[in-house]
C-alpha positions, -999 to +999 in steps of 0.1 A: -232-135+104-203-137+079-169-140+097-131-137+090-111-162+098-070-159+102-039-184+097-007-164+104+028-181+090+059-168+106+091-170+080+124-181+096+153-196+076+131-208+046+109-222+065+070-220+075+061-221+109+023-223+122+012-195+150-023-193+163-046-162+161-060-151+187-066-111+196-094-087+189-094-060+165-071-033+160-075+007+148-063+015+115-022+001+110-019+040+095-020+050+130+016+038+131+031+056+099+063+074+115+089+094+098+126+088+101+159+110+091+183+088+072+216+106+056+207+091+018+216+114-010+180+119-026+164+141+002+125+143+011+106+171+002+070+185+011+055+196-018+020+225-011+000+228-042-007+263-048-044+263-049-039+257-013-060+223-009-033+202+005+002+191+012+023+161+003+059+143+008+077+134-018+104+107-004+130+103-032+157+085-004+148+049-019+137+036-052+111+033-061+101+066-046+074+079-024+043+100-020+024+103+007-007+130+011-007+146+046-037+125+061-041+099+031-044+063+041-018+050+011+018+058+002+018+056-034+048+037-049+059+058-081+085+050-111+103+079-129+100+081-166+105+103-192+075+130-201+066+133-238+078+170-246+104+166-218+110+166-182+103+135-162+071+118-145+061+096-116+038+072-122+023+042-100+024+009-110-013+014-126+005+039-148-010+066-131+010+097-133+013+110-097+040+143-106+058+160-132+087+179-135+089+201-167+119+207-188+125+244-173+119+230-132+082+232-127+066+210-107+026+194-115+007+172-091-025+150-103-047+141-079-079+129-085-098+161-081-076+182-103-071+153-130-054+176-151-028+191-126-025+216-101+007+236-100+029+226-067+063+242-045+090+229-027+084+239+009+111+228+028+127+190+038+108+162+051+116+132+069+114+096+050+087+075+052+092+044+070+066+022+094+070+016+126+079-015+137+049-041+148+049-071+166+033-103+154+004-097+180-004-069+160-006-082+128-029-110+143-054-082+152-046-066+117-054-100+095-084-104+118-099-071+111-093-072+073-109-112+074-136-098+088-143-063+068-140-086+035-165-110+047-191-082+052-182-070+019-183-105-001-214-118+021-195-150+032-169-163+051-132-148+039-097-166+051-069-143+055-032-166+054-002-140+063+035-141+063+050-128+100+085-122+091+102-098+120+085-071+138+107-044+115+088-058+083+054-065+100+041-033+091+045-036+058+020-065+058-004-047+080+001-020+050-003-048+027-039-054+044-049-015+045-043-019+007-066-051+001-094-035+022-096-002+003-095-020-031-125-045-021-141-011-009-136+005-041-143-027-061-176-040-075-197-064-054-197-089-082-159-092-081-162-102-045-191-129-049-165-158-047-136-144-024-130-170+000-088-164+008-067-141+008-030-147+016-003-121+020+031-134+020+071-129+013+086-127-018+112-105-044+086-076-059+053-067-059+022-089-075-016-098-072-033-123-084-070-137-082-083-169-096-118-159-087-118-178-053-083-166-038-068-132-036-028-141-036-003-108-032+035-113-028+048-082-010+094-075-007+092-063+029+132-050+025+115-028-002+094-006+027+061+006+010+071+004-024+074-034-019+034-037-023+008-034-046-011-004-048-043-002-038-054+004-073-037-025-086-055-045-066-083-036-072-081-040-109-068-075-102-101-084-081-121-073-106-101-089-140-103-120-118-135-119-100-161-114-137 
């Protein structure tokens, strides 16, 4: 049986400290997405497309901003740029464009199944997104469970290494984790073949790497969940790196 196996790192004043891992598994980290009222200028807005199939915030308190689909697993991190012919778009950091906002004030959403847009209205203020805050025990269980649903996926043993840097910024690690497990989901198997490591840890934006072997993600924690790669993104990066 192919196992995960877990080194957690706690980061205090520069420095690396060593806990152990012990725990058992833990339900999904999204169980713990909350919302929060702040008083920042840009508000929050739920967004219903008007072929009725679905809901979504769009969390413009923070940059880069937000969008979240009522029940989705990932808040998607998106940049605003200009559109050709006008207006503006949001795109994630796989230049996916996410929203649009015409010239004259109409609003288009792209989700995958309406790839070519489905018309969307402002239905009233939401709260921001934030995560709850999670303890270090918790992001034990979290690395463990990840470990252990890569090695099923890679057919060998897989080493998760995480940063624990304060129980406010814990959850963005556990996110972190969500985000690596969908992309090996969504990923080839031959990308996988070699995974052995995967480390999480601290640093001043968002970036993946993969040498083929080890699966290497820098995540700005003070950045909330535009402070990670997307899910997409890393999934492209496992697959450049893995062949």
């Amino acid at each position: 049986m192919f196992r995960g196996m877990i080194l957690l790192f706690a980061v205090t004043a520069g420095a690396w400290a060593v806990f152990t891992a012990d725990g058992a598994a833990q339900s999904n980290p999204f169980d713990r997405l909350v919302s929060s009222q702040t008083g920042r200028a840009e508000p929050s807005i739920w967004y219903e497309r008007t072929d009725g199939r679905g809901r979504f915030v769009f969390d413009r308190s923070a940059e880069p901003a937000l969008i979240w689909v009522e029940g989705a697993q990932e808040v998607f991190a998106v940049q605003r740029t200009s559109a050709a012919g006008g207006g503006d778009v949001w795109i994630t950091d796989t230049e996916k464009v996410l929203l649009r906002v015409s010239r004259i004030g109409g609003w288009t959403y792209f989700p995958d199944d309406r790839p070519d847009g489905v018309a969307v209205e402002p239905m009233g203020r939401a709260h921001t997104l934030v995560a709850a805050p999670a303890s270090n025990t918790q992001l034990q269980n979290a690395a463990r469970d990840m470990a252990d649903r890569l090695a099923r996926l890679s057919r060998q043993n897989v080493r998760a290494e995480m940063a624990a840097p304060a129980p406010d910024q814990n959850a963005y690690i556990i996110d972190t984790m969500v985000m690596v497990t969908l992309a090996a989901e969504q990923a080839s198997r031959r990308s996988l073949r070699n995974l052995d490591t995967v480390r999480i840890g601290v640093g001043e934006s968002p970036r993946a790497n993969f040498d083929g072997r080890t699966l290497d993600i820098s995540v700005n924690t003070a950045m909330g969940y535009g402070g990670r790669p997307s899910a997409a993104q890393i999934r492209r990066t496992l697959e450049q790196g893995g062949g």
